[in-house]
N, C-alpha and C positions, 0 to 999 in steps of 0.2 A: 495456718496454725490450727493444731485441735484444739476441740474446747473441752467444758470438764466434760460432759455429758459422754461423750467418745469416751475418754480413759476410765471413767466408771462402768460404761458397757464389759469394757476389758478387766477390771474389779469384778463384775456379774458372771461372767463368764468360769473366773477362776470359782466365785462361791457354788455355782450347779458341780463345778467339782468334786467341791467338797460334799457340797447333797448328794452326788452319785456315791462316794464314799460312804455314805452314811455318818459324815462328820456334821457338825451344826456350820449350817452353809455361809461362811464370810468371807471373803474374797478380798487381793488387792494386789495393787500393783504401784511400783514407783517408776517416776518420770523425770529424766534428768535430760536436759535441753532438746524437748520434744520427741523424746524414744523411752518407752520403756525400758528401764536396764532390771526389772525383778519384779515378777510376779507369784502369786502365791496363794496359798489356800489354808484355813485351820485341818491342821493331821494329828491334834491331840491325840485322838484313840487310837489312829494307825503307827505313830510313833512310840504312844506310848511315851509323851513330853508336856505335861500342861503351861508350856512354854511356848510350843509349835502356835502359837495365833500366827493368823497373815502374816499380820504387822511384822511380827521378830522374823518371818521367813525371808520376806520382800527385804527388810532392814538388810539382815545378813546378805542376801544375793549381792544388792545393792553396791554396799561397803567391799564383798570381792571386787564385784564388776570394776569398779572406781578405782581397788587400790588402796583405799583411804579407809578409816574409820569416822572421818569426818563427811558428811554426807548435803554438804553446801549444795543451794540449788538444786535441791530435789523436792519433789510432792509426791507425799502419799496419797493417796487413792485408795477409799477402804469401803464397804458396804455395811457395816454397821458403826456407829462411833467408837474409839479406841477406849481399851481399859487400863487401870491406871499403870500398870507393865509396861503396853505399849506407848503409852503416853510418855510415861519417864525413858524407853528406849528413844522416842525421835525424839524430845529434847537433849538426851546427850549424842543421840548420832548430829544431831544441828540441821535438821529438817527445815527447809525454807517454808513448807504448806504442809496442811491435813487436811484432805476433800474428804468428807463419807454423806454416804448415803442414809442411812437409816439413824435416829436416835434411840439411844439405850438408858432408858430410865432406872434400870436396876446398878449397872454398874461400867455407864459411860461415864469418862473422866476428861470432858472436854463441855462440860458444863450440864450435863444431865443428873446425875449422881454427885459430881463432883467437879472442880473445875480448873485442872491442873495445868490449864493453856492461857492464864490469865495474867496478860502482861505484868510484869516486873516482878511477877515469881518464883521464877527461876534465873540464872545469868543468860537464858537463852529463849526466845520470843518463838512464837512459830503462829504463821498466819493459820487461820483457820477457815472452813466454808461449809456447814451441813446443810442437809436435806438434799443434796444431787440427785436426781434418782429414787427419791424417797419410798416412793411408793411400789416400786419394784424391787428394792432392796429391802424392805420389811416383807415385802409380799412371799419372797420364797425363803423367809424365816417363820414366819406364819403356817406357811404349806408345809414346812418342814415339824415345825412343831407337832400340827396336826396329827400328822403320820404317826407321831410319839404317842400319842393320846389312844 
């Protein structure tokens, strides 16, 4: 079996993506019984969507992939913590996990900023797990920022 470390590589991966793009570099991918079914990257600019985060890309692949709109037994895998969009997108898709790498003090919603993953909140619970990767997954938001500056 992989562990998270593995499917966050594969989150990292997609985020240099998004920094080749010149998008703000976050990455993710969803995990549904040990294979990734959606992977993804933030394409705000190149869409021209401020919707495009990972999260709603992977979301979406995901829900094709499956068939469903219900997304049972799936884990996100994200490089920075979700914002509160995509927080409220994987409680109504019924996400089983949220792994991320990086916390977002400005406007993460999985207890940084806000805490909208906090049992008997919502009619639907979702396990949660940060800091995966932490320091790699701040690192190349950092080095991206940089380059802004």
């Amino acid at each position: 079996m992989f562990d998270r470390e593995y499917f966050m590589k594969h989150a990292l991966n997609e985020a240099r993506r998004a920094f080749d793009e010149d998008e703000v570099p976050v990455g993710a991918v969803m995990v549904h019984e040990g294979s990734i079914i959606g992977k993804g990257y933030n394409q705000i600019k190149t869409l021209k969507d401020p919707t495009a985060h990972a999260e709603m890309i992977v979301i979406t692949q995901a829900a094709s992939h499956l068939d469903n709109e219900r997304l049972n037994g799936c884990s996100l895998y994200v490089t920075l913590e979700p914002c509160s969009m995509c927080v409220g997108a994987a409680i109504l898709a019924r996400l089983d996990k949220i792994i991320f790498g990086a916390w977002d003090p400005k406007t993460g919603a999985c207890g940084s900023a806000i805490n909208l993953i906090k049992p008997g909140l919502f009619n639907h619970t979702i396990e949660l797990t940060g800091g995966i990767l932490e320091a790699e997954c701040r690192g190349i938001l950092q080095e991206f920022f940089l380059q802004k500056r």
